[in-house]
LUMKE-823273 format. One record per residue (C-alpha): x, z, y; residue in one letter; residue number from 1. Coordinates in nm, 3 decimals. Layout:
BEGIN
{r {X Z Y} 'A' NUM},
...
//
This chain:
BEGIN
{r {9.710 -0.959 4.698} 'X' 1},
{r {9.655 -1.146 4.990} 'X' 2},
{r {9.380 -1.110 5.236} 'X' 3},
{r {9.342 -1.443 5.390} 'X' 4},
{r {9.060 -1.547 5.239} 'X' 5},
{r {8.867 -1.587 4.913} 'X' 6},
{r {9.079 -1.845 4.822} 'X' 7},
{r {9.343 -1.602 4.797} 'X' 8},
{r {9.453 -1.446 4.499} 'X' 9},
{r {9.732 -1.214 4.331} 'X' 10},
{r {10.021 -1.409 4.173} 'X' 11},
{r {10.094 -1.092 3.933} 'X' 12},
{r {9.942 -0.919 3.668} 'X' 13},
{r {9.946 -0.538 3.544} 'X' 14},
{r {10.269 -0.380 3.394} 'X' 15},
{r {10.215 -0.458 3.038} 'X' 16},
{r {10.151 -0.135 2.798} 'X' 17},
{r {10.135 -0.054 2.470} 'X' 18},
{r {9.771 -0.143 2.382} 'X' 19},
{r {9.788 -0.499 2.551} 'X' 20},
{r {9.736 -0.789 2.316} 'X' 21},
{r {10.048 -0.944 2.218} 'X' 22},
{r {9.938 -1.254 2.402} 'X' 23},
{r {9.914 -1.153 2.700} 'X' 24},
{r {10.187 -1.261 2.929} 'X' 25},
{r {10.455 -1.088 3.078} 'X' 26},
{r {10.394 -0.888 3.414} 'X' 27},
{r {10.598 -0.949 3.740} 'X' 28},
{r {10.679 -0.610 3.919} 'X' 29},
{r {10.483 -0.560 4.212} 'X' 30},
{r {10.497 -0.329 4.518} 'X' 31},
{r {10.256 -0.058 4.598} 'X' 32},
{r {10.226 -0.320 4.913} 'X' 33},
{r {10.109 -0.604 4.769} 'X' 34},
{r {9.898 -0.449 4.562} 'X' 35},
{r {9.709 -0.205 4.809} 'X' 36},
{r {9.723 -0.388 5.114} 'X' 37},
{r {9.524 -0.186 5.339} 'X' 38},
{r {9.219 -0.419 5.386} 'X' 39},
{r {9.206 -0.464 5.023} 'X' 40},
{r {9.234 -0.043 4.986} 'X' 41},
{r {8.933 -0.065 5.214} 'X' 42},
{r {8.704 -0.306 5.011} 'X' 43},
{r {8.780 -0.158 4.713} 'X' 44},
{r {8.685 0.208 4.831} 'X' 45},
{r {8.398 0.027 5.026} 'X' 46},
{r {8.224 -0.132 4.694} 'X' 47},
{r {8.282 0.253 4.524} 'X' 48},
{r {8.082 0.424 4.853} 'X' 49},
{r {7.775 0.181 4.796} 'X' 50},
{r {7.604 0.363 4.535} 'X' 51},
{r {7.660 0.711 4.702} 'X' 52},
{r {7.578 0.544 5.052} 'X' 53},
{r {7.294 0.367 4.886} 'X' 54},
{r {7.130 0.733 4.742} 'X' 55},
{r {7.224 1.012 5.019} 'X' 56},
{r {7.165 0.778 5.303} 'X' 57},
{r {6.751 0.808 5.144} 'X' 58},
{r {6.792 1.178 5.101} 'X' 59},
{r {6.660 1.303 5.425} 'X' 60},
{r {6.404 1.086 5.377} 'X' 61},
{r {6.264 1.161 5.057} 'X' 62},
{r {5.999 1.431 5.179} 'X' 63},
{r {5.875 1.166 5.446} 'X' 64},
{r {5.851 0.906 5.178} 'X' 65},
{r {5.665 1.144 4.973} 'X' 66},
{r {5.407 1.203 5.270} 'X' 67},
{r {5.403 0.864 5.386} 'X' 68},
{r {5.268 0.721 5.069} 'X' 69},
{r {5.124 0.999 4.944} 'X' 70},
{r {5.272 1.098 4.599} 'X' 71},
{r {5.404 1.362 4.410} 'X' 72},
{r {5.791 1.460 4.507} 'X' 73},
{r {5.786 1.400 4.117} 'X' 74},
{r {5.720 1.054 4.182} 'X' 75},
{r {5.931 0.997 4.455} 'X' 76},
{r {6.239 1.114 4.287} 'X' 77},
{r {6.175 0.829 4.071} 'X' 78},
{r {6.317 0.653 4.333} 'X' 79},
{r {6.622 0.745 4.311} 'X' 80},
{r {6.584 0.768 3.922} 'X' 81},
{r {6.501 0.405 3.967} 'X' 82},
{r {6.825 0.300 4.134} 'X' 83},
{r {6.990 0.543 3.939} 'X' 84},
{r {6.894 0.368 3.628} 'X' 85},
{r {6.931 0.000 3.753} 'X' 86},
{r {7.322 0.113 3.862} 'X' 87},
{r {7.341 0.215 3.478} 'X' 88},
{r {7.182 -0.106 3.310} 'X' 89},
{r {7.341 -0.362 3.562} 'X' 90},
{r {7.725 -0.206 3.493} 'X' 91},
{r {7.655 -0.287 3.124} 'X' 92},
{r {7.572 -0.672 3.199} 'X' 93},
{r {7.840 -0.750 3.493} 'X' 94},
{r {8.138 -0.543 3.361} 'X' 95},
{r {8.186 -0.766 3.039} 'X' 96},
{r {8.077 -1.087 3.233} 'X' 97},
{r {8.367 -0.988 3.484} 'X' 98},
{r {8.598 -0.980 3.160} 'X' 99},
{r {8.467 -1.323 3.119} 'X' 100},
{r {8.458 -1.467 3.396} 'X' 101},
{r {8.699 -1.300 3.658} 'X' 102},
{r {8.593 -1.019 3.897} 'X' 103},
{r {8.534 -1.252 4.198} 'X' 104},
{r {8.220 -1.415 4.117} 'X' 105},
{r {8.028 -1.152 3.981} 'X' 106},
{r {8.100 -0.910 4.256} 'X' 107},
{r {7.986 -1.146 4.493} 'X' 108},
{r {7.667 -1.222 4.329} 'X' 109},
{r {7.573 -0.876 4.321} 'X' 110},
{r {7.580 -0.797 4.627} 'X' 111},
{r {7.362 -1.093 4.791} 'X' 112},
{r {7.089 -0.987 4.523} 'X' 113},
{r {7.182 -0.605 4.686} 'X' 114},
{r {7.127 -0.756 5.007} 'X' 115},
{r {6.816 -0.905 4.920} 'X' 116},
{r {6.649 -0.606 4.751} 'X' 117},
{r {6.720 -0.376 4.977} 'X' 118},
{r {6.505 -0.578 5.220} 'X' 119},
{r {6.236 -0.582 4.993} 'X' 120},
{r {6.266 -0.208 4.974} 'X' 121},
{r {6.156 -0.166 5.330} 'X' 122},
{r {5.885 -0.356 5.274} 'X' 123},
{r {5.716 -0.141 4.959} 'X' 124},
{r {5.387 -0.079 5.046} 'X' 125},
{r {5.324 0.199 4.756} 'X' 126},
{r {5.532 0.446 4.566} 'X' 127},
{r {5.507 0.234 4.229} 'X' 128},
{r {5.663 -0.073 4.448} 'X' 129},
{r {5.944 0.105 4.559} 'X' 130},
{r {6.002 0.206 4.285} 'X' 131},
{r {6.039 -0.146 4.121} 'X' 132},
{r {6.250 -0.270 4.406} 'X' 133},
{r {6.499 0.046 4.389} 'X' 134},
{r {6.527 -0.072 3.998} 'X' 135},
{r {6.641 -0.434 4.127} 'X' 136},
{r {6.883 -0.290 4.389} 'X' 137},
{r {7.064 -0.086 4.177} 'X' 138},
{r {7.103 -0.345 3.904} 'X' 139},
{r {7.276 -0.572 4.199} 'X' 140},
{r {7.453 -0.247 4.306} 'X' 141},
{r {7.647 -0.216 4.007} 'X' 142},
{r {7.881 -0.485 4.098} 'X' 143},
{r {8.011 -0.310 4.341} 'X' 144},
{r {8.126 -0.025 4.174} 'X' 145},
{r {8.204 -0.128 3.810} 'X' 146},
{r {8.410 -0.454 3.937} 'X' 147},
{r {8.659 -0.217 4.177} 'X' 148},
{r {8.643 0.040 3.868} 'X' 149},
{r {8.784 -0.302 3.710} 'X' 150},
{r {8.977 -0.406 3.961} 'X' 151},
{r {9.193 -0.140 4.017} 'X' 152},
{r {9.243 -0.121 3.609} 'X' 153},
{r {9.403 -0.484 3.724} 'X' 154},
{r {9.645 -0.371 3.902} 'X' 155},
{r {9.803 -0.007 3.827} 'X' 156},
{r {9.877 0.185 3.512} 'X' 157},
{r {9.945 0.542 3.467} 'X' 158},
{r {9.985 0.791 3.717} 'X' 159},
{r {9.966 0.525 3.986} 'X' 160},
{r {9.603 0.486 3.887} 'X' 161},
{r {9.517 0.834 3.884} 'X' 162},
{r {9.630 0.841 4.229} 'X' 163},
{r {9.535 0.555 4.361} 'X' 164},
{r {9.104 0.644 4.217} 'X' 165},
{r {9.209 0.944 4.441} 'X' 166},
{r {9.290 0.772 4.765} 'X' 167},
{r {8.981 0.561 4.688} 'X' 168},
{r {8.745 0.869 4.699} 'X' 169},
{r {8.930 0.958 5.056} 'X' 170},
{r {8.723 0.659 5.138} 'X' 171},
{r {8.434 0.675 4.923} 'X' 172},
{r {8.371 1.069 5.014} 'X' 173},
{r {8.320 0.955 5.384} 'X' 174},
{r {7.991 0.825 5.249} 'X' 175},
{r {7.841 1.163 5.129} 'X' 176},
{r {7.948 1.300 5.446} 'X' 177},
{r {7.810 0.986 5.651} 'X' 178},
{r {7.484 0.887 5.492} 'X' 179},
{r {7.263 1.158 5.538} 'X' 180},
{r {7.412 1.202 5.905} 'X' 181},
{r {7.297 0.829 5.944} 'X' 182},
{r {6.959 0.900 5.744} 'X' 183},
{r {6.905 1.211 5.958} 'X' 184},
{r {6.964 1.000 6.289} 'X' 185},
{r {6.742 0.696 6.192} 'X' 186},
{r {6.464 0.961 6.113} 'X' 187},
{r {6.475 1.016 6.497} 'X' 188},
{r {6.415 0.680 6.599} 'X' 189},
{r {6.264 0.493 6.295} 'X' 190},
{r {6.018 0.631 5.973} 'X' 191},
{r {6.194 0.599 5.656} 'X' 192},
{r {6.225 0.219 5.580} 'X' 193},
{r {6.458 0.236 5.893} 'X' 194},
{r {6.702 0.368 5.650} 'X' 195},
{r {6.673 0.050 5.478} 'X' 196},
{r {6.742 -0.200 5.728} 'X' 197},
{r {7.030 0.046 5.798} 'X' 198},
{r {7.140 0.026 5.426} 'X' 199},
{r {7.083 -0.396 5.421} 'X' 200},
{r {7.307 -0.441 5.704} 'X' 201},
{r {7.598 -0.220 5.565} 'X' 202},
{r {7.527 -0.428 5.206} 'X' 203},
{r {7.582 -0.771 5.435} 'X' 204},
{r {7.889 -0.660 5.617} 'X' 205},
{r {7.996 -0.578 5.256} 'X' 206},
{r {7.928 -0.885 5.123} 'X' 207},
{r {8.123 -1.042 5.382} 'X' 208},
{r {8.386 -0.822 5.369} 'X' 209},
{r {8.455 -0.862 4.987} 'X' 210},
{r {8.409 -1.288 5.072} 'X' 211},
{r {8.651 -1.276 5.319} 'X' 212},
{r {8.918 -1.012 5.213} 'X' 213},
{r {8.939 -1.005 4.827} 'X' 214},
{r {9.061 -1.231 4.598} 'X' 215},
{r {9.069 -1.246 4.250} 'X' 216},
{r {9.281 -1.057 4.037} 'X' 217},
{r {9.201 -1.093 3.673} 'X' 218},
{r {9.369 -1.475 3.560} 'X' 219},
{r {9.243 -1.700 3.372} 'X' 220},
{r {9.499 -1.645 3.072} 'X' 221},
{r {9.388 -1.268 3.036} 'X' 222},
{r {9.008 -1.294 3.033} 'X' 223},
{r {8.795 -1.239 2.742} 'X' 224},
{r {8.676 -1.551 2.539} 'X' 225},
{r {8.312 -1.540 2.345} 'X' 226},
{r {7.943 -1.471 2.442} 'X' 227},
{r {7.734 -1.182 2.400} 'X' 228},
{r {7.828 -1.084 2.033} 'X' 229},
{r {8.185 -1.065 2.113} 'X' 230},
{r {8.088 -0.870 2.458} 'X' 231},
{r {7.915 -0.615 2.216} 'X' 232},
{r {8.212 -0.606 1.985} 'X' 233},
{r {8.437 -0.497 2.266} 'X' 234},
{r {8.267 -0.152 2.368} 'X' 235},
{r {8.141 -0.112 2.006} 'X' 236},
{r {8.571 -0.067 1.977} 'X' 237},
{r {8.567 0.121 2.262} 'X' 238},
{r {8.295 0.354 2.164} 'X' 239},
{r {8.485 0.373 1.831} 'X' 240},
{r {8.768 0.534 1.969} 'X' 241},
{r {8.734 0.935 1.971} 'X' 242},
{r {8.918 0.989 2.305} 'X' 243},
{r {8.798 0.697 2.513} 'X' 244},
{r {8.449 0.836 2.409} 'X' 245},
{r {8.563 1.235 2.504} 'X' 246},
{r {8.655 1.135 2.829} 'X' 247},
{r {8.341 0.868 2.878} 'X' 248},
{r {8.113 1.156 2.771} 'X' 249},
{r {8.282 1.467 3.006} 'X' 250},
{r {8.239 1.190 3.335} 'X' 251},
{r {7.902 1.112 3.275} 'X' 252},
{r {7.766 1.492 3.208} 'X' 253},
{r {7.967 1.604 3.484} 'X' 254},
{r {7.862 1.298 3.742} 'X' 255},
{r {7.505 1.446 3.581} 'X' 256},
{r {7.621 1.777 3.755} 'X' 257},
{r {7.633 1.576 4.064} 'X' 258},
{r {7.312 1.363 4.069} 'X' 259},
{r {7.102 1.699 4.003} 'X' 260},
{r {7.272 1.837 4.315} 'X' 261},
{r {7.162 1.521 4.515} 'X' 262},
{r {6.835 1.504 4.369} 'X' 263},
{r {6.701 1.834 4.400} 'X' 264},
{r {6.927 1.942 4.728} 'X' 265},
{r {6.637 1.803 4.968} 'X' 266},
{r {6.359 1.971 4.888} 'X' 267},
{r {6.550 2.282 4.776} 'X' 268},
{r {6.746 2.318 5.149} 'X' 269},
{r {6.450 2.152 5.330} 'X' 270},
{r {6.161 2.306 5.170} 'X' 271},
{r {6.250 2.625 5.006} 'X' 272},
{r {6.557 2.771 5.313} 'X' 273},
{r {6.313 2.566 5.574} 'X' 274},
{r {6.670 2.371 5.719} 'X' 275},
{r {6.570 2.019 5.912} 'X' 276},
{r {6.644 1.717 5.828} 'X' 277},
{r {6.979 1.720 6.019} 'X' 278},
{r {7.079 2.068 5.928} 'X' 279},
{r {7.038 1.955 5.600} 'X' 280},
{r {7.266 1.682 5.655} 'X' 281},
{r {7.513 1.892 5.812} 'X' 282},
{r {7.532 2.088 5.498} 'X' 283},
{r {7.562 1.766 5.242} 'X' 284},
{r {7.848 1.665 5.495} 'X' 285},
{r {8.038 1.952 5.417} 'X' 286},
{r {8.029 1.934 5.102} 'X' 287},
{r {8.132 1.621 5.091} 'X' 288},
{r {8.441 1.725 5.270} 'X' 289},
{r {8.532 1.957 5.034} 'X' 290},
{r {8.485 1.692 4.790} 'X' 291},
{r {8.757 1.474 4.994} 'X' 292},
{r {9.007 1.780 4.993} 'X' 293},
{r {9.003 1.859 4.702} 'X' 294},
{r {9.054 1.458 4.545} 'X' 295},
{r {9.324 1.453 4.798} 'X' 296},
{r {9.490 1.763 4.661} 'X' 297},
{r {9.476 1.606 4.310} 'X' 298},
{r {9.640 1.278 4.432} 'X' 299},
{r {9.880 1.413 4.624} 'X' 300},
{r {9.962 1.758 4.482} 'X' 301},
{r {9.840 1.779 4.129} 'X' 302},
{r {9.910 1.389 3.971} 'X' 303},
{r {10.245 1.383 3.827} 'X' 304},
{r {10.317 1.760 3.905} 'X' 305},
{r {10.034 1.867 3.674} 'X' 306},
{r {9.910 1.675 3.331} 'X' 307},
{r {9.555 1.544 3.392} 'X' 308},
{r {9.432 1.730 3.123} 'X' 309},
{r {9.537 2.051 3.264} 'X' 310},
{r {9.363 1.973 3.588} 'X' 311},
{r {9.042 1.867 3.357} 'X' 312},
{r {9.003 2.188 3.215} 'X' 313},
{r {9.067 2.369 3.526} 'X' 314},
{r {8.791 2.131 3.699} 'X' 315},
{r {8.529 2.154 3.386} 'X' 316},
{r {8.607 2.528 3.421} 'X' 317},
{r {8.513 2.597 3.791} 'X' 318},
{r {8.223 2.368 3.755} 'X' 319},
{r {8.088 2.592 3.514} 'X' 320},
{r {8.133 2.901 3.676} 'X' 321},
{r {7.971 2.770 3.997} 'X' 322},
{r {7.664 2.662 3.776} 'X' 323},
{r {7.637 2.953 3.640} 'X' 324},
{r {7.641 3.156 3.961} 'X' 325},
{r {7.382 2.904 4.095} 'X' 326},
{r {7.135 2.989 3.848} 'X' 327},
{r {7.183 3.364 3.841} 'X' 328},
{r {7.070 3.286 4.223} 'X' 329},
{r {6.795 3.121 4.207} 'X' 330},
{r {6.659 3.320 3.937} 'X' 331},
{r {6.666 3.622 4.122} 'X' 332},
{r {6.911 3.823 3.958} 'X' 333},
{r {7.078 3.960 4.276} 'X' 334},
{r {6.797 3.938 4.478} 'X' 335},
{r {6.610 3.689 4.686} 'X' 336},
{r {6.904 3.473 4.791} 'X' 337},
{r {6.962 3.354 5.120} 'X' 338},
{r {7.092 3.009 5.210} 'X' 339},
{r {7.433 3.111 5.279} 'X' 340},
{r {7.559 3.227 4.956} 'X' 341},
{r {7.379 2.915 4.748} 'X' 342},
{r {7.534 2.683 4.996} 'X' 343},
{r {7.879 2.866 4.880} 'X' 344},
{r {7.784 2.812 4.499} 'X' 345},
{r {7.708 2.405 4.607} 'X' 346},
{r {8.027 2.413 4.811} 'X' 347},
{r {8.260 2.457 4.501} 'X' 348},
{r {8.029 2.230 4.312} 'X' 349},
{r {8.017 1.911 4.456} 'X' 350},
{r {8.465 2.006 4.582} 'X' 351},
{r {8.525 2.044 4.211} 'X' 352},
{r {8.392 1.653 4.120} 'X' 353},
{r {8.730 1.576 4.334} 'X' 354},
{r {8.914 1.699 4.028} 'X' 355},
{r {8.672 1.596 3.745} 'X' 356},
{r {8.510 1.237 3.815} 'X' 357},
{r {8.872 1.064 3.945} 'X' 358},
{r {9.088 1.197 3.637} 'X' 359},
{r {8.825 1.167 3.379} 'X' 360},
{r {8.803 0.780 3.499} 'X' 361},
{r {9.218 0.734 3.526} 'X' 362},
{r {9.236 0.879 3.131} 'X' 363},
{r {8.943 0.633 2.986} 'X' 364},
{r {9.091 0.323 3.152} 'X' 365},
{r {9.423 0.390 3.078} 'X' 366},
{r {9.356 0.355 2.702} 'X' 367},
{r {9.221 0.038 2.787} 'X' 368},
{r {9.398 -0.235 2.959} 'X' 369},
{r {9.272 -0.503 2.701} 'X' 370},
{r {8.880 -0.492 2.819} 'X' 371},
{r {8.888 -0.307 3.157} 'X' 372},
{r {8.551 -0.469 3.294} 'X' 373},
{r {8.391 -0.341 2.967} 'X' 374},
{r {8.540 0.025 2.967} 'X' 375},
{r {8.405 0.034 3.374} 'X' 376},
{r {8.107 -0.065 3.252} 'X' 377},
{r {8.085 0.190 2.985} 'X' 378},
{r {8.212 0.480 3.218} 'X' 379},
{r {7.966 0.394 3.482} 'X' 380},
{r {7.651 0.315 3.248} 'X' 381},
{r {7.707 0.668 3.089} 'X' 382},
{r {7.732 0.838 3.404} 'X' 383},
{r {7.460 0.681 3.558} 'X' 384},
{r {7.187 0.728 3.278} 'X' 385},
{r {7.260 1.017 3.243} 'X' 386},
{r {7.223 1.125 3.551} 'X' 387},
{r {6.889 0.888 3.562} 'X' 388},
{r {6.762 1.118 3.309} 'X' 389},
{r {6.856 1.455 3.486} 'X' 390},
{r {6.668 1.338 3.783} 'X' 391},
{r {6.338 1.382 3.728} 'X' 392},
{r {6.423 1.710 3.529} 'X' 393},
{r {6.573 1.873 3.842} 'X' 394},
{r {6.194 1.868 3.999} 'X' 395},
{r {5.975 1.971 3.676} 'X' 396},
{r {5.871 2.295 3.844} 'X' 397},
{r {5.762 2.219 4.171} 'X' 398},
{r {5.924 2.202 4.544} 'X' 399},
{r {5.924 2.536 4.552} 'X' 400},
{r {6.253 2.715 4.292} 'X' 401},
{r {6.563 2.583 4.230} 'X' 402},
{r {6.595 2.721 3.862} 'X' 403},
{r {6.535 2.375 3.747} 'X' 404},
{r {6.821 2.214 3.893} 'X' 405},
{r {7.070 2.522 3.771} 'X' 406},
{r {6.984 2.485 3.520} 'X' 407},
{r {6.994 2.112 3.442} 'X' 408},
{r {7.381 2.193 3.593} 'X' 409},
{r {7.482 2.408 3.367} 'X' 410},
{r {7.345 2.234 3.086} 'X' 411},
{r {7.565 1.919 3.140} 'X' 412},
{r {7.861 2.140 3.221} 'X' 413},
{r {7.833 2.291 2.918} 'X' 414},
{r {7.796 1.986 2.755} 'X' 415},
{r {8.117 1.829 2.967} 'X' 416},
{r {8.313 2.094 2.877} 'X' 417},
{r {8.188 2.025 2.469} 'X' 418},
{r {8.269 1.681 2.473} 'X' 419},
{r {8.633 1.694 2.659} 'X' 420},
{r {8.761 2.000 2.414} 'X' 421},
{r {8.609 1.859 2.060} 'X' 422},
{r {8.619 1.489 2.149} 'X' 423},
{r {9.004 1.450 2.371} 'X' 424},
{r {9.153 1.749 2.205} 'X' 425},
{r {9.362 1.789 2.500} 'X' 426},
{r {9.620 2.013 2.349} 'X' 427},
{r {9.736 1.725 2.093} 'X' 428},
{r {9.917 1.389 2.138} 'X' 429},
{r {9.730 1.061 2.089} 'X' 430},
{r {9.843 0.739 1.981} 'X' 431},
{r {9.728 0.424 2.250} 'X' 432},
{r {9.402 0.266 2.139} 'X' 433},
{r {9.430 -0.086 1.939} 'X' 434},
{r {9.363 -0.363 2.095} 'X' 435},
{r {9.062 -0.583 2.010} 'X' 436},
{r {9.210 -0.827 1.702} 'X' 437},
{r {9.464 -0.587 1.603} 'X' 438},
{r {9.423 -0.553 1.213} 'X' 439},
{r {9.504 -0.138 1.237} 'X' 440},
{r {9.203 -0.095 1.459} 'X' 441},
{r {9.177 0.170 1.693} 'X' 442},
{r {9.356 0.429 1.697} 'X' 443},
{r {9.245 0.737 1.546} 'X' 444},
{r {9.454 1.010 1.726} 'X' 445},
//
């Protein structure tokens, strides 16, 4: 891919497979060069950090908000339930219309309508306002992340892609680490819609960046033809298929996981262990590192060494046991708790999503070369309602326990760990999915 301009765009296509429609045409080999040039690796993990950046920059914020316009923390969480939701709904709309209609001009649609709404958002005047504005970012957000979901679908297979999803949360874990270290700092010098002009000019530079740098990679002769009904046609076949829908399902309870962690980690470090705004921070950071470490490990250790299923289970597995632990804290089974030892249990939480969200992505796309957008689209919605709807669960009790939000984790552990054993049946062999038009359908494995 070349990054002269927007002009510019890859002369090669995927390495065919076995699901790809017999009309698609042959693919020239390419080198891990041209297809991950480094400006290109950069955009790509870029557009995947915007959501993250665009929730746990707020985060230190949230209890000011909630002062500042005097509402519930209830309510305020909305606001990120909000975005949360809009990221869902919008990855359902754009990833089919960047089937369509490339993966260029979507993208860059998005995210001047991201731009634009996330000026408006400093701007709210009342809880319900900001509210409505958050919606309308997220919606534009989802370009970001379903199109280089997409995009990188466009250009590896395999292994390759499990590694490469890897490298890209090197980049996009910098923003868990960096956002609420920004947040924290812009609380010094500005009140919370500070965080938003923050937030518009990274979007612009973004924007730019993806104008500038990336060009298209989805060709004409490989896009989807048809409107809406044949758009709905597509992930009804993708839904069909058992596996795609196991490894959908795991993601999006386990990203769940996640989301009540950033939800509920606020007010729980903040106004239960009394941290500040920057200690908090610091803490998130960490986290996030371990997050980083551990996706490296999987890219470079475990991918090829170890079958992605294995390292699943494993990841489902420690996620569990760290909810679990988590809750017997905060309900007082040892004790009052101090900060230390649930910061441990959070810790191997948010590391583990470094072996869960890149591998459960890598195994849903790679039945899916024939509608990639689409199968983004469907991987992201799930994971974001999902986690839209575990939100405002995380905060049903008050500011004041954490038993909520352990227990919203180990729900959706339990039910990631339900849905990868019954549904991907990761001790059998599976048959490739069918592509859309083939008379067998798909495959049933």
């Amino acid at each position: 891919m070349s990054e002269r301009g927007p002009s510019a765009a890859p002369s090669h296509e995927p390495s065919p497979s076995p699901s790809t429609p017999p009309s698609a045409p042959a693919a020239a080999p390419l080198t891990a060069a041209r297809r991950t040039g480094l400006l290109v690796t950069f955009i790509l993990g870029a557009l995947t950090a915007l959501p993250p950046l665009s929730m746990d920059m707020y985060l230190p914020a949230l209890p000011e908000v909630t002062a500042a316009l005097g509402s519930p923390a209830a309510t305020i969480q909305l606001t990120l339930t909000s975005c949360l939701a809009g990221m869902a709904l919008g990855q359902l709309v754009i990833g089919p219309m960047s089937d369509k209609w490339g993966r260029r001009r979507p993208l860059l649609t998005g995210m001047v309508v991201y731009v634009l709404a996330t000026a408006t958002c400093a701007l709210a005047p009342s809880a319900e306002l900001l509210i409505g504005f958050r919606l309308l970012q997220g919606l534009a957000g989802a370009a970001a992340i379903v199109i280089a979901r997409a995009v990188v679908r466009d250009l590896y297979e395999g292994v390759e892609m499990a590694r490469f999803f890897s490298t890209l949360m090197l980049i996009s874990g910098t923003a868990p680490i960096v956002a609420p270290l920004i947040g924290g700092q812009v609380l010094r010098l500005a009140d919370w819609r500070g965080v938003f002009v923050v937030l518009t000019a990274v979007g612009l530079a973004l924007t730019l960046a993806v104008w500038r740098g990336l060009g298209e990679t989805l060709p004409p002769e490989r896009r989807q033809t048809g409107g809406v009904g044949a758009a709905l046609r597509t992930m009804r076949g993708l839904l069909s298929d058992r596996v795609f829908a196991g490894y959908t399902l795991a993601g999006g309870f386990a990203f769940a996981v996640l989301f009540s962690y950033i939800s509920a980690s606020p007010f729980v470090v903040q106004e239960i262990y009394g941290a500040s705004p920057q200690a908090f921070s610091l803490l998130f950071g960490l986290n996030s590192v371990g997050l980083i470490i551990v996706g490296q490990v999987n890219g470079k250790l475990l991918v090829g060494r170890v079958s992605l299923d294995k390292v699943l289970t494993v990841g489902i597995a420690v996620l569990t046991t760290a909810s679990v632990a988590l809750l017997l804290m905060s309900a007082g089974v040892f004790g009052k708790a101090g900060l230390f030892p649930v910061a441990a249990a959070l810790f191997v939480l948010m590391s583990t999503m470094g072996l869960v969200l890149p591998n459960t992505n890598a195994q849903a796309l790679m039945r899916t070369p024939h509608a990639a957008g689409s199968a983004s689209a469907l991987l992201g919605t799930s994971s974001f309602l999902v986690g839209a709807v575990a939100s405002p669960l995380v905060g049903i009790a008050g500011e004041r326990t954490a038993v909520p939000m352990a227990l919203v984790q180990l729900s959706c552990s339990l039910l990631a760990a339900g849905c990868f054993l019954a549904l991907c049946r990761p001790w059998r062999d599976r048959e490739p999915m069918a592509a859309p038009g083939d008379p067998a359908g798909p495959a049933a494995p």
